[in-house]
C-alpha positions as CSV (number, residue, x, y, z in Angstrom):
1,X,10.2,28.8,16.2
2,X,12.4,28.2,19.3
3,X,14.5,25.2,19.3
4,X,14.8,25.0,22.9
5,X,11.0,24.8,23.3
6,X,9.9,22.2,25.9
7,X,7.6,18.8,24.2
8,X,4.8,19.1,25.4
9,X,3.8,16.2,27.9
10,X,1.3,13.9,27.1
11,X,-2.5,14.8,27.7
12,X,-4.3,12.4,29.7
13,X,-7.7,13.9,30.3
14,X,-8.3,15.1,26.4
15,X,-10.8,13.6,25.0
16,X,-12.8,11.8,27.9
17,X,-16.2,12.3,25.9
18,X,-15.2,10.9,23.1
19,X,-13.4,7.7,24.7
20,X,-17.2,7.2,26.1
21,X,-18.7,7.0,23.2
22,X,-16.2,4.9,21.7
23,X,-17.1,2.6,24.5
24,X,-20.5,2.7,23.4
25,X,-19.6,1.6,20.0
26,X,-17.3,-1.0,20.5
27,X,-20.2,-2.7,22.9
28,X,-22.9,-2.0,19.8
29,X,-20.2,-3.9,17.5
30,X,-19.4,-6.9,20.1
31,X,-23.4,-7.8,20.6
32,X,-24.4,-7.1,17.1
33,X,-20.8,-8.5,14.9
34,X,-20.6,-5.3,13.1
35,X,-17.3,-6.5,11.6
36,X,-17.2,-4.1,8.9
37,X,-16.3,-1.3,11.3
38,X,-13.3,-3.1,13.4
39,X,-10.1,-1.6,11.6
40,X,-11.4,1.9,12.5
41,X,-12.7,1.3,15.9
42,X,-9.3,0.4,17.0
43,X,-7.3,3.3,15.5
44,X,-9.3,5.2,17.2
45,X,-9.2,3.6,20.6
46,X,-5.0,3.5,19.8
47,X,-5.0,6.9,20.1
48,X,-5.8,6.5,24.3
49,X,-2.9,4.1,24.5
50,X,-0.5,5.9,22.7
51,X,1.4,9.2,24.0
52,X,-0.9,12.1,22.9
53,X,1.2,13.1,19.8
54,X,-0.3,13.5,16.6
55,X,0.7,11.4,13.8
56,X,1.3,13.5,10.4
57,X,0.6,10.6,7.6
58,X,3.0,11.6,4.5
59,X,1.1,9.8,1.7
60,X,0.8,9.7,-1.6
61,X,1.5,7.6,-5.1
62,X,4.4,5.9,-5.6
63,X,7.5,8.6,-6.4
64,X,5.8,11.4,-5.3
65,X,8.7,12.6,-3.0
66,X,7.3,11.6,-0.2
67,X,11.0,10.6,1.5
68,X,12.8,13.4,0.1
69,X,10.1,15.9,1.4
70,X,10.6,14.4,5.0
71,X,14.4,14.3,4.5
72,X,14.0,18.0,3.4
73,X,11.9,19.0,6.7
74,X,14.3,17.3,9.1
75,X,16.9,19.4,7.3
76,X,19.3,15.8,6.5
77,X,19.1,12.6,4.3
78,X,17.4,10.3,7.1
79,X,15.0,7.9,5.1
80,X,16.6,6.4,2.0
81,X,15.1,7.7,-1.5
82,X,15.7,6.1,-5.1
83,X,14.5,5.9,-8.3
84,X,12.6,2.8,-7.5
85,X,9.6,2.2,-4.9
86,X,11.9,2.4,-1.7
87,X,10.2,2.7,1.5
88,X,8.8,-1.0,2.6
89,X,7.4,-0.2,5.8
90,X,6.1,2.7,8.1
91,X,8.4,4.9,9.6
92,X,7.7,7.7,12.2
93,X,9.5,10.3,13.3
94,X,9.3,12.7,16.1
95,X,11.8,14.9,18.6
96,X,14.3,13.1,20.7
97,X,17.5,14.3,22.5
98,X,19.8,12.6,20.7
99,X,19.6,10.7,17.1
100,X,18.1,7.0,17.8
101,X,16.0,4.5,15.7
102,X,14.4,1.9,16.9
103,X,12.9,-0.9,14.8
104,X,10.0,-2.9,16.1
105,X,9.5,-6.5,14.4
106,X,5.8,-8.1,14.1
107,X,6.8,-10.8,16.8
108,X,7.4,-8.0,19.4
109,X,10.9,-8.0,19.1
110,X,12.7,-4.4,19.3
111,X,16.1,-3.6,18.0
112,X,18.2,0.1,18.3
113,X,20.1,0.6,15.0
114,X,21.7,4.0,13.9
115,X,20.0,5.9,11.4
116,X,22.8,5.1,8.9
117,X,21.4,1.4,8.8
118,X,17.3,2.5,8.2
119,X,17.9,1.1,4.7
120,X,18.9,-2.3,6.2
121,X,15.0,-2.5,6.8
122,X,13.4,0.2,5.3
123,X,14.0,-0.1,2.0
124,X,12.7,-2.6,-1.1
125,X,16.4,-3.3,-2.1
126,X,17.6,-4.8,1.1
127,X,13.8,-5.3,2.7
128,X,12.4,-6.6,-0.3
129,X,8.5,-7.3,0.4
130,X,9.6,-6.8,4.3
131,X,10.7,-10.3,4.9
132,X,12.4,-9.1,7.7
133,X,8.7,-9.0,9.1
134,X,9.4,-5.1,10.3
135,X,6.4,-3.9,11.9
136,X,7.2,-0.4,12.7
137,X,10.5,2.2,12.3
138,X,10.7,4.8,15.1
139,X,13.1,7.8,14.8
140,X,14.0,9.8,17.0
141,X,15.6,13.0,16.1
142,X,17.1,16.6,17.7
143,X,16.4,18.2,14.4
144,X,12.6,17.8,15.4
145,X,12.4,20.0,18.4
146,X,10.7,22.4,16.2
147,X,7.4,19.9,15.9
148,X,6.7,19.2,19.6
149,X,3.7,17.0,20.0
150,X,4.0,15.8,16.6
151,X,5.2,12.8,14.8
152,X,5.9,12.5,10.5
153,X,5.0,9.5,9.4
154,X,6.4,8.1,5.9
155,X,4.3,5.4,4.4
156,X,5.2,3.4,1.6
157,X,4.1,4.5,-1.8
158,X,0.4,4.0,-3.2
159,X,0.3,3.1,-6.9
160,X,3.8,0.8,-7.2
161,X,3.4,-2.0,-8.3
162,X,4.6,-3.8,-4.9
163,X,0.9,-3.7,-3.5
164,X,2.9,-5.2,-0.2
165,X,3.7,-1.1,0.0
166,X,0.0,-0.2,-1.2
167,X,-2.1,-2.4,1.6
168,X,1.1,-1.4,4.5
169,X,0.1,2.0,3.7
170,X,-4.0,1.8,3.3
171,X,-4.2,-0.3,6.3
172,X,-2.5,2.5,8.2
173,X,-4.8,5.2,6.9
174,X,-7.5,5.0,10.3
175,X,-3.9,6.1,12.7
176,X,-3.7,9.7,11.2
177,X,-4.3,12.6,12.6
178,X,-3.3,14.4,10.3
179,X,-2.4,13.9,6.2
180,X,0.0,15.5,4.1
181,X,-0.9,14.4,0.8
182,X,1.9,14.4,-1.5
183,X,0.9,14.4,-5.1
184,X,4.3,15.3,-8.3
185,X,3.5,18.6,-9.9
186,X,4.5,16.6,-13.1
187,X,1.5,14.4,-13.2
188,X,-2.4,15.5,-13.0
189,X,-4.6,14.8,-10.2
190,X,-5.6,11.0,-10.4
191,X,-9.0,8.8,-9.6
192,X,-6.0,7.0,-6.7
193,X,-5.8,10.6,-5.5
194,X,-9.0,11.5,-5.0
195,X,-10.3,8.0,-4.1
196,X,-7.2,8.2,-0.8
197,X,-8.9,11.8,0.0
198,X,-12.4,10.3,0.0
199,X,-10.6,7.4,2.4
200,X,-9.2,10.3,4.5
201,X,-12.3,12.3,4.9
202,X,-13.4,9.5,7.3
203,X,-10.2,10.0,9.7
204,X,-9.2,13.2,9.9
205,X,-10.5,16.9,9.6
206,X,-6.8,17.8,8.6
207,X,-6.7,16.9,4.8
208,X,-3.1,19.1,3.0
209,X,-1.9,18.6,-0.5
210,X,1.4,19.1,-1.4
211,X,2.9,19.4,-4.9
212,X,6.1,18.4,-4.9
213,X,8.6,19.0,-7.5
214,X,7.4,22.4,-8.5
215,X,10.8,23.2,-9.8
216,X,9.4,21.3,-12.6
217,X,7.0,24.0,-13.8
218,X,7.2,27.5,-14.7
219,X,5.4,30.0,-12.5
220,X,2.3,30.6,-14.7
221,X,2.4,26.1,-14.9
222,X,2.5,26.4,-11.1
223,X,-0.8,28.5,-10.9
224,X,-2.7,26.3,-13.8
225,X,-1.6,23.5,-11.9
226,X,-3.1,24.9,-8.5
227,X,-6.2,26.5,-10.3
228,X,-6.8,22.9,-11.6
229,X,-6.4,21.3,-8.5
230,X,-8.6,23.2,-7.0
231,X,-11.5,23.3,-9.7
232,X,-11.5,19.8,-9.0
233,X,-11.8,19.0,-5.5
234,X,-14.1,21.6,-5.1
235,X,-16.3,19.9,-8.1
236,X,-15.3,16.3,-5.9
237,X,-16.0,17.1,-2.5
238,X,-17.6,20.2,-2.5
239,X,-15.1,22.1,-0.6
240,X,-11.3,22.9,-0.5
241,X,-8.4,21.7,1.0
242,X,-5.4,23.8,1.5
243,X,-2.8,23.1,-1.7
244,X,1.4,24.0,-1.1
245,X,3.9,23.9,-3.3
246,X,7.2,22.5,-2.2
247,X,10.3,21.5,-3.8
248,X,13.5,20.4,-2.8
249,X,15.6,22.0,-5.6
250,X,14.5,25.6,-5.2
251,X,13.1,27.4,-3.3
252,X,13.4,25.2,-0.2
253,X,13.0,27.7,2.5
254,X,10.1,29.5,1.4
255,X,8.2,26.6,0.4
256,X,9.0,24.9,4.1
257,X,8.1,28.1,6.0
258,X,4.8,29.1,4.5
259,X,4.3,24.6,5.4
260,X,5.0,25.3,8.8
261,X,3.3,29.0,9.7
262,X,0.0,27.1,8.4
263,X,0.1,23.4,9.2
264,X,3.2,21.9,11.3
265,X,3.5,25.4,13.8
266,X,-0.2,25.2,14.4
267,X,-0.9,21.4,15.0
268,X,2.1,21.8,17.2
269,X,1.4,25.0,19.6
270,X,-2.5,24.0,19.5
271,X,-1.6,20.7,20.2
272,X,-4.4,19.6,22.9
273,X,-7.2,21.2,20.9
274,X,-6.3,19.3,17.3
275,X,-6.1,16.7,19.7
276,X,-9.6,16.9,21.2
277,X,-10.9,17.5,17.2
278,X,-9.4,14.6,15.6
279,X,-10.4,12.2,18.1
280,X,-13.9,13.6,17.7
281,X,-13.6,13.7,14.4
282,X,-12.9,9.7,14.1
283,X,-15.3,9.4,16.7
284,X,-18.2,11.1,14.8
285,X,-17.3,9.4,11.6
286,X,-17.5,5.6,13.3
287,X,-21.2,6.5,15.1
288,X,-22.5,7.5,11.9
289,X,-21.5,4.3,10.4
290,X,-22.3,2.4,13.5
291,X,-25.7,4.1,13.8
292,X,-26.5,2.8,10.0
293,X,-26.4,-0.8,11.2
294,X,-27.9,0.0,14.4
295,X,-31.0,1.2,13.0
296,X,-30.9,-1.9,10.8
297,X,-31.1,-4.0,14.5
298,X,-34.0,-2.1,15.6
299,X,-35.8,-2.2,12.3
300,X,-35.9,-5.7,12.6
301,X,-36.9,-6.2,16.3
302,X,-39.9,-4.4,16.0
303,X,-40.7,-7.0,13.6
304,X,-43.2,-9.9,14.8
305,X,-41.3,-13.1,14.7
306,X,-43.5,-14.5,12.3
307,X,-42.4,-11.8,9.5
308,X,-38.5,-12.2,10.3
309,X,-37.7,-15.1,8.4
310,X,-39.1,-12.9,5.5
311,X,-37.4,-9.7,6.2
312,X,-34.6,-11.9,5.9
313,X,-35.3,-13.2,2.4
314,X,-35.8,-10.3,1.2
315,X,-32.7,-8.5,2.5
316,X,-30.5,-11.3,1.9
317,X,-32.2,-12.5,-1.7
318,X,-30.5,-14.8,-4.7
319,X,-28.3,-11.8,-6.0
320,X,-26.9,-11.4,-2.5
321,X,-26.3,-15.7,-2.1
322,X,-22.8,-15.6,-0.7
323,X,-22.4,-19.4,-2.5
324,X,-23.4,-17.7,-5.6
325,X,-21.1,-14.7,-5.0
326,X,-18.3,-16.8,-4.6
327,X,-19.1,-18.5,-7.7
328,X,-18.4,-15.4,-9.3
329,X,-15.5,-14.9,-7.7
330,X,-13.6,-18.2,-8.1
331,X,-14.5,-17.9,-11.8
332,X,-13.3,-14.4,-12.6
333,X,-10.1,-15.9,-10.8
334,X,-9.9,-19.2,-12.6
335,X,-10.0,-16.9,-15.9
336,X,-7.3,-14.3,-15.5
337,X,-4.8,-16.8,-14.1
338,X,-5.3,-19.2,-17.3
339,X,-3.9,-15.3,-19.1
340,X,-1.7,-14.5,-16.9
341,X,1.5,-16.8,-18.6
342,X,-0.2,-15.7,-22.3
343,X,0.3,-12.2,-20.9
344,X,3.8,-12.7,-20.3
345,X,5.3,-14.6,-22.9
346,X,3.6,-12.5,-25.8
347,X,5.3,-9.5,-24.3
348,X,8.8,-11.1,-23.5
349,X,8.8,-11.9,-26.9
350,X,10.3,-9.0,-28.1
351,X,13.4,-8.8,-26.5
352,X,14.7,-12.3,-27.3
353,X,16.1,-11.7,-30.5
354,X,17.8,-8.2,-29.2
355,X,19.2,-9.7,-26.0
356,X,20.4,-12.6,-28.0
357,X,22.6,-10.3,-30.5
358,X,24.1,-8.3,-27.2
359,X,24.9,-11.1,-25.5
360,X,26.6,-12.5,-28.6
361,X,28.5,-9.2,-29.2
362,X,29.5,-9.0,-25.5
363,X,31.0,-12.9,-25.7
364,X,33.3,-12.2,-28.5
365,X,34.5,-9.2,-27.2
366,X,34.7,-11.4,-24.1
367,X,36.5,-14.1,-25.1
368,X,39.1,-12.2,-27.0
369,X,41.0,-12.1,-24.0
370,X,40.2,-15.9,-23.1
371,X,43.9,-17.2,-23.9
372,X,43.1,-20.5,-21.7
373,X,43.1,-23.9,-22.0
374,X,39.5,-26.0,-22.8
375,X,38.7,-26.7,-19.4
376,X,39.9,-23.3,-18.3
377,X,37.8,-21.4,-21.3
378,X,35.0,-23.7,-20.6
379,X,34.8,-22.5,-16.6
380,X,34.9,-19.0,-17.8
381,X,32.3,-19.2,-20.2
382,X,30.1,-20.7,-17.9
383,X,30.3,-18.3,-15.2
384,X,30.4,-15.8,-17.4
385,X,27.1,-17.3,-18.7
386,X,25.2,-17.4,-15.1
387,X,26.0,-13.8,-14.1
388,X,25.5,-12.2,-17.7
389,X,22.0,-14.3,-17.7
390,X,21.0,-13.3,-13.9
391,X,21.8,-10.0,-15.1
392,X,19.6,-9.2,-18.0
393,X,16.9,-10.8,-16.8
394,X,17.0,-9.6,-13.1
395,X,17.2,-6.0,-15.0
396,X,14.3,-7.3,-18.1
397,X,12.3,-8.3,-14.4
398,X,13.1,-5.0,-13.1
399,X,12.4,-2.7,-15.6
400,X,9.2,-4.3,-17.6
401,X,7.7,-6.1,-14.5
402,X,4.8,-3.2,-15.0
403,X,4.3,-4.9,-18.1
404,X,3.2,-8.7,-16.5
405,X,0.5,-7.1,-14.9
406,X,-2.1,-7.1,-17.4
407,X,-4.3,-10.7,-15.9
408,X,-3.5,-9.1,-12.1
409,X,-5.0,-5.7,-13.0
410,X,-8.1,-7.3,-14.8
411,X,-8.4,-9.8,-12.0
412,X,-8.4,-6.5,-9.6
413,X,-10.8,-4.8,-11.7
414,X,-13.7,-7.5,-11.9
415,X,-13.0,-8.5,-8.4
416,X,-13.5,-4.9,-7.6
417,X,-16.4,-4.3,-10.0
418,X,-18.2,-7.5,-8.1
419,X,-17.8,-6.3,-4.6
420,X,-19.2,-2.7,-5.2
421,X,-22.2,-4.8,-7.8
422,X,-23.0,-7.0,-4.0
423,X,-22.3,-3.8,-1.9
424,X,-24.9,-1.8,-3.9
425,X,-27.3,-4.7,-4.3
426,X,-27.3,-5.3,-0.1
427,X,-27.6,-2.0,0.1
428,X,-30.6,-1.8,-2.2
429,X,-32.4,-4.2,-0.7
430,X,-31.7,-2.7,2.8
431,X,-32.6,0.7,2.1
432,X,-35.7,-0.8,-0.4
433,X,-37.1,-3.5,3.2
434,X,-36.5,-1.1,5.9
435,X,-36.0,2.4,4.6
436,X,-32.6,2.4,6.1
437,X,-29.4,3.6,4.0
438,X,-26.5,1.4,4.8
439,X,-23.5,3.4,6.2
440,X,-20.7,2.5,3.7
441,X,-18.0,-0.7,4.7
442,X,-14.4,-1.1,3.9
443,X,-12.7,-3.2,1.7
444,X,-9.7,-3.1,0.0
445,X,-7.3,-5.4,-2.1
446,X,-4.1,-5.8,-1.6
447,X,-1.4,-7.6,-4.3
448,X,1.5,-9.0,-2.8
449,X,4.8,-8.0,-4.8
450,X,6.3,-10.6,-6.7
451,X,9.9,-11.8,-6.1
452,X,12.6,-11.2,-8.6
453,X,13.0,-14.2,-10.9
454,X,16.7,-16.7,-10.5
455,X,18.2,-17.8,-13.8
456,X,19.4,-21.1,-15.1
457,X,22.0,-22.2,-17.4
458,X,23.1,-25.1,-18.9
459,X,26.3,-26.8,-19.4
460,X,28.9,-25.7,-22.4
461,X,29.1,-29.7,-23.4
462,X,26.2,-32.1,-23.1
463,X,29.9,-34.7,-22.2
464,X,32.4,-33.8,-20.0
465,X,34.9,-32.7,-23.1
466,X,36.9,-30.3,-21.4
467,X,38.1,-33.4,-19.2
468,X,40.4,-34.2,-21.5
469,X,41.6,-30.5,-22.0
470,X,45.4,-31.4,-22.4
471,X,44.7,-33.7,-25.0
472,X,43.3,-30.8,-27.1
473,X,45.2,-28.2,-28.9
474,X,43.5,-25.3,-28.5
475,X,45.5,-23.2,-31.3
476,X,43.6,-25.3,-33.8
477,X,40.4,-26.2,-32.1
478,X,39.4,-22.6,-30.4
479,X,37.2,-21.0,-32.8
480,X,35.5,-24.0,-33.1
481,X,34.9,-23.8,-29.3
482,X,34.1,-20.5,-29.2
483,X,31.6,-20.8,-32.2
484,X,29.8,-23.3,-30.2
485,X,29.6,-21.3,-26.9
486,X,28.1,-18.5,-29.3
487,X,25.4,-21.1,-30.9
488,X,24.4,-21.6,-27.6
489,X,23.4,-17.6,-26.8
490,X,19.9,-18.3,-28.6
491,X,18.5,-21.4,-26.5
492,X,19.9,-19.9,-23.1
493,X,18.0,-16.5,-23.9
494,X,15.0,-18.6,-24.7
495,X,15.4,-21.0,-22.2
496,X,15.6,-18.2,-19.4
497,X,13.1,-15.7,-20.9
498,X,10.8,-18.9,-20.6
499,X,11.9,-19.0,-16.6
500,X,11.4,-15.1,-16.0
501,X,7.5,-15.7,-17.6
502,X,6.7,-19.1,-15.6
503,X,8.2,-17.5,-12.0
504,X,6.0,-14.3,-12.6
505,X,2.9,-16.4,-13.7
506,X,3.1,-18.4,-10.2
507,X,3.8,-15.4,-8.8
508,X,0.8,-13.4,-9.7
509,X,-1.6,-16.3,-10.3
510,X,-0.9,-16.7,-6.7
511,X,-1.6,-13.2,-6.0
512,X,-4.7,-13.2,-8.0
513,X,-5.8,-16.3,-5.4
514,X,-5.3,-14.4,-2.1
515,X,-7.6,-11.6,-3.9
516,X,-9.8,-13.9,-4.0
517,X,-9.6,-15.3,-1.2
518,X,-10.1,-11.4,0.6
519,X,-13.0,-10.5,-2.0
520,X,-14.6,-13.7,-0.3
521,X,-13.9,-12.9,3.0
522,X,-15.5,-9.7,2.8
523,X,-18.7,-10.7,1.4
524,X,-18.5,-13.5,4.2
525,X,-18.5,-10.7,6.7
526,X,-20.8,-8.6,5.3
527,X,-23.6,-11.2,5.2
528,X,-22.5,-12.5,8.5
529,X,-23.1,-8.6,10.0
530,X,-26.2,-8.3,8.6
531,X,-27.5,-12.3,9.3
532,X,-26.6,-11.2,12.7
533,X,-28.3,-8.2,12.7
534,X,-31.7,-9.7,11.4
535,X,-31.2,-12.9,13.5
536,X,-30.6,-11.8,17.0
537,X,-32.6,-9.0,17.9
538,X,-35.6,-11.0,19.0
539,X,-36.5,-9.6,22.5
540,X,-33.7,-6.7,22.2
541,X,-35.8,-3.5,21.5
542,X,-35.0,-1.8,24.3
543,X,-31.3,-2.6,24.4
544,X,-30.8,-1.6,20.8
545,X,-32.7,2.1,21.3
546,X,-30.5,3.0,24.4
547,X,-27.7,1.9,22.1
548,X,-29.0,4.1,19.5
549,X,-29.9,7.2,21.7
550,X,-26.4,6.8,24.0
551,X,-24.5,6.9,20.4
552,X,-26.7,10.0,19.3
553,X,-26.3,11.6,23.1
554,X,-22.4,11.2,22.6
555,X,-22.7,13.5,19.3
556,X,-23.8,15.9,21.3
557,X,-21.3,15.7,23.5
C-alpha cells in the first residue's frame, strides 16, 4: 500500500436515497412515539453529519487484546494496555499529518494533549469510571495513511466487571460501520459473543472475528479452534463470517497483511461504495423494525371506534399492567440488595485470619528497626497501620471484587429474565389481536462500577499515653508496647474487612436500584409506544399507509 496515497475527501452525495428514507422514519417515529427505535435512528442520521469515513468498531470481552491489536496495527504503543480492564472510554483513530489527540468532554469542552498523556483519560487507573466525564478520544496519526477513509475505534471491554466500560461500549454499537470482533484464542466462543454478533447484525453488513493471541495454540489448536468457530456460527446465524488469526508475539506481519489485503485495503480503496452499503444496510434494518409498529397503527385505525377500547385490552391485558410489572421489579430488587452484604461478608471471611497472621509477621519484622521513643514508635505504628491497611484491602478489593457480585448478577439475571417474559408476552398478544409480529426493541442493562473502598484505623491508645513519652523508659516498657500494637492486628483486620463489605454493598445495592430504575423505564416506553399506537390513529388511515408504502418504496430504492 502506498504511504503517500491521498485521504480520500469526504462524499457528500453518497447515500441521498437512503437519507430520504431515513426522513421518512424519523417522521413515522415523531407522530406515532416509536421510542424503542430512537438510539438507532440517530446513529444512522450521524453518519450525514459526520465526515464520510467509516468507523472500524474494535470490540470484544474484556482482555481480549483489543488495545494491543490496535497498538500493533498503528505499528507503536498508542492506547495504554494492562492486565486490568483499561480502556474507560471510546477512542478513534484515523490519518493525520502529524501525531495529535484531542479529547472531547461531555460538556462540549475540547482539549489537545499528546499522545503520551491518553492514559491521563483513557484509562481505569487514572480515569477510573470516567469521572473526568470524557466523552470521546480522537487521534490523529501519520502511521495511518495506509487506511484512508477509515477510522479504528477502541471501545472499552464487554464482560469486566466495570459495566461503566460494558454500556460506553453497547451504546456505541449503532455508530459502526464496520466490526472487528476480537475474541482470545484461549477461551471458547461465549453466549456474550454471540449475543454482540446478533447486536451487530442489525448495524453493519461487515461482521470480522479476530482471534487474538494465537501464539497461545499450536497449529493443529489453531485449526480446531477455527473449525469450531465456524461450526458454530454457521449453526447460530446460518451463515459465516470471515475468522483471522492475529497475534502480537509471532507472526505479526503475516497475520496483519492477510487483515489488510481482505478487510482494512478494501473498506479503504472501495470506500464510497462500503459507504453507500452500510448506510443502507442500517437503513434497511430500522424500516423493518419501523414497518413492525407501523403496521400495528394501521391495524388499529381500520378498527371502528367502538372496538378500540377493546383492541386495547386485549393488547395491553393484566400480564402486560406496567403497575404490575413494576411490582415485579421493585421486588426482585428489594430481594438481592437485602443478599448483597450476606454475599460479601461470608466470602471476606476467609482471608481475615490469613491477613491477620501477615500483617503480624510484617509488624515485628517492622518494628525491629523501631529504636524510638513512645510517642515516636507510636506515630510510626500508626502510619504504618493506615497504609499497610489501605493496602491489603485496596488489593483484597482489587483482586476478589469479581467475587461481591453474586446479588448484582442475580439481580441482572431476573431483571433480564422479566423484561424478555413482558417482551414476549406484548408480543404475543400483538401478533395473537392483529396478526402482526412485533419487530424486536432494545434494551440493555448497564451496572455502574463500584469505587474502590478507603480504610480506617484506629488509635494505638484509647488515652493519649504517648503524651508523656519522656516519662517512660522504653528499654523496659517496649515489648510491652509492641505486644499491644500486635493485639491490635486482629480487630483492625476485622474492623476494615467489615468497611470493604459495607462500601461494596452501598455500592452495588445502588447499582442494583438504577437497574431498576432502567428495567422500568423500558417497559414505560414500550407501553407508552404501543398506547400510542392504539390511541391515536383514529382518522389517520390514510396517513399511516403512505407512511407504510413511502417506507416500503425506499427499500426499493
Amino acid at each position: 500500500m502506498s504511504a503517500d496515497r491521498p485521504i480520500i475527501p469526504e462524499v457528500t452525495t453518497a447515500g441521498r436515497a437512503a437519507f430520504g428514507q431515513l426522513a421518512r422514519i424519523r417522521e413515522a417515529c415523531e407522530t406515532f412515539h416509536i421510542v424503542s427505535l430512537k438510539r438507532r435512528l440517530e446513529a444512522a442520521e450521524n453518519l450525514r453529519k459526520e465526515s464520510a469515513l467509516i468507523d472500524v468498531a474494535v470490540l470484544g470481552q474484556f482482555k481480549a487484546g483489543k488495545s494491543s491489536f490496535i497498538n500493533s496495527l498503528v505499528g507503536e504503543p498508542v492506547l495504554p494496555v494492562g492486565v486490568v480492564p483499561v480502556t474507560t472510554v471510546i477512542c478513534r483513530l484515523q490519518y493525520g499529518p502529524a501525531r495529535k489527540a484531542v479529547v472531547a468532554f461531555f460538556d462540549g469542552a475540547r482539549l489537545e494533549v499528546g499522545t503520551g498523556r491518553l492514559d491521563e483519560f483513557t484509562s481505569e487507573a487514572k480515569n477510573p469510571s470516567n469521572k473526568k466525564n470524557v466523552e470521546m478520544v480522537d487521534i490523529e496519526l501519520p502511521a495511518l495513511n495506509e487506511y484512508p477513509g477509515l477510522r479504528i475505534v477502541d471501545t472499552p471491554g464487554l464482560g469486566s466487571i466495570f459495566a461503566y466500560h460494558h454500556a460506553t461500549s453497547e451504546n456505541w454499537l449503532p455508530e459502526a460501520g464496520a466490526a472487528i470482533l476480537a475474541i482470545s484464542s484461549d477461551r471458547p466462543l461465549a453466549e456474550n459473543d454471540l449475543q454482540l454478533i446478533r447486536e451487530l447484525v442489525q448495524y453493519t453488513p461487515n461482521i470480522v472475528l479476530l482471534l487474538t493471541k494465537s501464539d497461545l495454540l499450536t497449529p493443529d489448536q489453531q485449526d480446531e479452534v477455527v473449525g469450531f468457530f465456524k461450526d458454530t456460527l454457521q449453526r447460530e446465524f446460518n451463515k459465516t463470517f470471515p475468522i483471522f488469526l492475529y497475534s502480537t508475539r509471532t507472526g505479526t506481519e503475516e497475520f496483519r497483511h492477510k487483515l489488510d489485503a481482505e478487510v482494512l485495503f478494501k473498506l479503504s480503496v472501495d470506500r464510497d461504495f462500503e459507504f453507500r452499503r452500510i448506510l443502507r444496510h442500517k437503513t434497511r434494518s430500522l424500516a423493518d423494525s419501523c414497518l413492525g409498529y407501523l403496521e400495528i397503527a394501521l391495524k388499529t385505525a381500520l378498527q371502528a371506534d367502538s372496538d378500540k377500547e377493546a383492541l386495547r385490552a386485549q393488547v395491553l391485558d393484566e400480564k402486560v399492567n406496567f403497575d404490575l410489572i413494576r411490582e415485579e421489579l421493585f421486588i426482585i430488587c428489594r430481594e438481592n440488595q437485602k443478599q448483597t452484604r450476606v454475599l460479601i461478608n461470608n466470602y471476606l471471611e476467609q482471608f481475615q485470619g490469613p491477613l491477620t497472621i501477615k500483617l503480624k509477621e510484617e509488624l515485628r519484622k517492622e518494628m525491629a528497626g523501631w529504636k524510638y521513643n513512645l510517642w515516636k514508635m507510636t506515630r510510626s505504628y500508626e502510619e504504618w497501620l493506615a497504609d499497610k491497611m489501605k493496602e491489603e484491602m485496596r488489593s483484597l478489593s482489587r483482586t476478589e471484587h469479581h467475587h461481591f457480585y453474586g446479588s448484582l448478577k442475580k439481580a441482572h439475571a431476573s431483571l433480564s429474565r422479566s423484561l424478555q417474559s413482558f417482551r414476549t408476552l406484548l408480543s404475543g398478544n400483538v401478533e395473537k389481536v392483529l396478526g402482526i409480529r412485533l419487530a424486536e426493541a432494545e434494551w440493555k442493562l448497564s451496572v455502574d462500577e463500584p469505587e474502590q473502598p478507603d480504610i480506617k484505623t484506629t488509635w494505638a491508645f484509647d488515652f493519649h499515653l504517648d503524651l508523656i513519652w519522656f516519662l517512660i523508659p522504653m528499654f523496659i516498657f517496649r515489648r510491652f508496647f509492641q505486644k499491644n500494637f500486635l493485639g491490635k492486628i486482629n480487630r483492625e483486620v476485622e474492623t476494615n474487612l467489615a468497611r470493604l463489605a459495607a462500601q461494596w454493598e452501598d455500592r452495588i445495592n445502588r447499582t442494583i436500584e438504577e437497574m431498576k430504575r432502567q428495567a422500568t423505564r423500558y417497559v414505560k416506553d414500550e407501553i407508552a409506544t404501543i398506547e400510542s399506537l392504539l390511541a391515536s390513529t383514529h382518522g389517520r388511515t390514510g396517513e399511516i399507509q403512505k407512511l407504510i408504502s413511502d417506507i416500503k418504496s425506499g427499500l426499493e430504492e
